[in-house]
N, C-alpha and C positions, 0 to 999 in steps of 0.2 A: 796378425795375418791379414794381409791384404783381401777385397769382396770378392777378387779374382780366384781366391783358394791356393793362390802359391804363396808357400813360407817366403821371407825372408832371409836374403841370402841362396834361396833355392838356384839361381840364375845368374850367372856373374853378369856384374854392367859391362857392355862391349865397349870394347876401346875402337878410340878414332888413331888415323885415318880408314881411311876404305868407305865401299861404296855400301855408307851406314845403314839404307833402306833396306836391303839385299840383307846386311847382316840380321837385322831387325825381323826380316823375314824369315830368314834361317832357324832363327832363335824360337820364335812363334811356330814355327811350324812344328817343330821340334816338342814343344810344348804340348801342342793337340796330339802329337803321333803316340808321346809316352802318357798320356791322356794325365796329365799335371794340372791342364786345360780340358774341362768334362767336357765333353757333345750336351750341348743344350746350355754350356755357361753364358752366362752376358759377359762381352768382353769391353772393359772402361778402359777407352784411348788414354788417359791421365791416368791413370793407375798402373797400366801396364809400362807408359813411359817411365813415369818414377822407378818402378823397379828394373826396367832396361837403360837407366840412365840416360835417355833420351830426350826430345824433344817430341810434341805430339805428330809432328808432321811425318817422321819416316811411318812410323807406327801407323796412321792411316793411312799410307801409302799401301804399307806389309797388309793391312788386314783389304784394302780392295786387291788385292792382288789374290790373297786365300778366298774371298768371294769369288773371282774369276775363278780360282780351280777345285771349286769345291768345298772347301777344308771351313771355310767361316757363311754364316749366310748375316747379311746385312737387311735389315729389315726397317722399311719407312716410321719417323717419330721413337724410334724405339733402340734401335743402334745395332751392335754387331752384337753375333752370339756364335759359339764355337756349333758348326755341323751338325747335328743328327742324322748318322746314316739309316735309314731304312733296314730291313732286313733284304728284301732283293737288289738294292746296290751290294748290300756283302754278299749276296749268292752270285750277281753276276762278276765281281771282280774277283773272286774265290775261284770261281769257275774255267776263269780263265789263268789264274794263276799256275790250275790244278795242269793245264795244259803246258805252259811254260816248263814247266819244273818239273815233270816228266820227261821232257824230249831233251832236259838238260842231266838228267840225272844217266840217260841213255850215252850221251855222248859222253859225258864223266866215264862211265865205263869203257866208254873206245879207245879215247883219251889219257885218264890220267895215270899219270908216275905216280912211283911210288912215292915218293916226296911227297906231290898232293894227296895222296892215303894219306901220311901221316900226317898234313894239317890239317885233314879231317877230324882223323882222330885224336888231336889234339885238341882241338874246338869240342871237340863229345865230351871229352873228356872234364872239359872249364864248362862247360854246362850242369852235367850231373853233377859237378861242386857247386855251380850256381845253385842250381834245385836243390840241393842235400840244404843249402845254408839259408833255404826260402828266400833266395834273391831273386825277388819275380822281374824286376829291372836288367838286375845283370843278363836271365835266361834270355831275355827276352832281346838283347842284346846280341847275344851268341847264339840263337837260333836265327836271326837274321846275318849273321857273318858265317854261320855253318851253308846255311841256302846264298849266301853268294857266290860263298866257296866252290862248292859243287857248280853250279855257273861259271865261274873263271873255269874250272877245271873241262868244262862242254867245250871252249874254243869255239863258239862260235858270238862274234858281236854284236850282230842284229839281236841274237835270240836275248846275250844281256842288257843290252840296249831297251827291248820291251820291259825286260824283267824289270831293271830301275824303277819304269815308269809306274808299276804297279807296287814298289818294294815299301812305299810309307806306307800304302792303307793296307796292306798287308800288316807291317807290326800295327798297325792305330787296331787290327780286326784282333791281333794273335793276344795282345796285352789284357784283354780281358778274362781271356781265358790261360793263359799262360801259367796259371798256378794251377788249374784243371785240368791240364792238359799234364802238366807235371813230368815225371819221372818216366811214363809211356812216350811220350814224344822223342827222348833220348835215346829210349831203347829202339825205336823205330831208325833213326838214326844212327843207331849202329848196325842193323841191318843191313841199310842202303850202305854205306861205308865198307861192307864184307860184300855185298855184289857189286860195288866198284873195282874193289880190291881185283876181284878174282874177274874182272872184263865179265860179267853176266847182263851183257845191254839188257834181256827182256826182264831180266827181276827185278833190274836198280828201278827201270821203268815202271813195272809194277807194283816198289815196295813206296814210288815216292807220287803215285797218282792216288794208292793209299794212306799214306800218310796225312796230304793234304786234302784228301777227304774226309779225315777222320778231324781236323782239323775245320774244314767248314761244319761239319755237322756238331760240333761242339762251339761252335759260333752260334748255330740258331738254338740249338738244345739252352743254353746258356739264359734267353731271352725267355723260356719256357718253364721255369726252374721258379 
């Protein structure tokens, strides 16, 4: 095992052509969101290139670039090291999350077909098998495709266009807790799914400014534990 803490073979090496920095970034970032890459790791330009098949130069290219948005902090004589979020960065991006995703959960119920019911609950469904089978990856996975879902289903683009920009540290927040959160978060979920269903804009809204409260306050509980 590489200093970085990812197995071998964890990462496939990226193939060329393309605009290999970009991919290099993709892949990293990627890394930090399913925390593969802890908050607080040192990250070795040579180490990580050998396992990205790369050369060093994309690779510090990707990692000032995660300095620019956060996700890596680069630190003089010393080198790069994967982010430590604060607790009030996760309260204020939670916070507004909680905003988002309520006013989407409202228009989902204006909105969606039945069709999109059912790829609701079809996604409920591949979750609760996720959690039954303790695949804290997979939920964690389908709980961010369930809440985008619900977003396509709002129709409106601005509103997912914000949502995006908050949707990695959202999972990088939810993965920790995601095994804690468990089998209640589903069930929550199939709440909101039943006030879509039946157009009840003020429950979906109320069950999913809930939900994602319940969800930051199991984010800082988490730290307290």
């Amino acid at each position: 095992m590489l200093s970085t803490g990812l197995p071998h073979g964890a990462v496939p090496r990226l193939e060329r052509p393309g605009p290999l920095r970009d991919r290099v970034y993709e892949a990293l970032l990627e890394l930090i969101t399913t925390r593969a890459l802890r908050p607080g790791q040192h990250l070795v330009e040579s180490e990580l290139a050998g396992h990205l098949g790369v050369s060093r130069q994309p690779v510090r290219e990707a990692l000032q670039r995660l300095n620019t948005e956060g996700w890596v902090d680069l630190r003089p004589a010393q080198g790069a090291f994967v982010h430590e979020p604060t607790e009030e960065e996760a309260d204020q991006l939670l916070t507004v999350r909680t905003l988002l995703e309520a006013e989407a959960a409202r228009l989902a119920a204006a909105h969606a077909s039945s069709a999109g019911v059912a790829a609701l609950e079809e996604l409920c469904a591949e979750g609760e098998r996720a959690v039954a089978a303790d695949d804290v990856d997979g939920a964690v996975a389908l709980n961010a495709r369930f809440h985008s879902k619900v977003m396509e289903l709002a129709g409106n683009a601005v509103l997912a266009e914000l949502a995006a920009q908050v949707d990695r540290r959202v999972r990088w927040y939810y993965t920790p807790i995601a095994r804690q959160r468990g089998r209640q978060s589903w069930v929550e979920h199939r709440e909101m799914i039943a006030a879509i269903a039946d157009r009840d804009e003020q429950r979906a809204t109320r069950l999913m400014r809930e939900h994602t409260e319940h969800t930051r306050r199991s984010y800082h509980e988490r730290a307290e534990s």
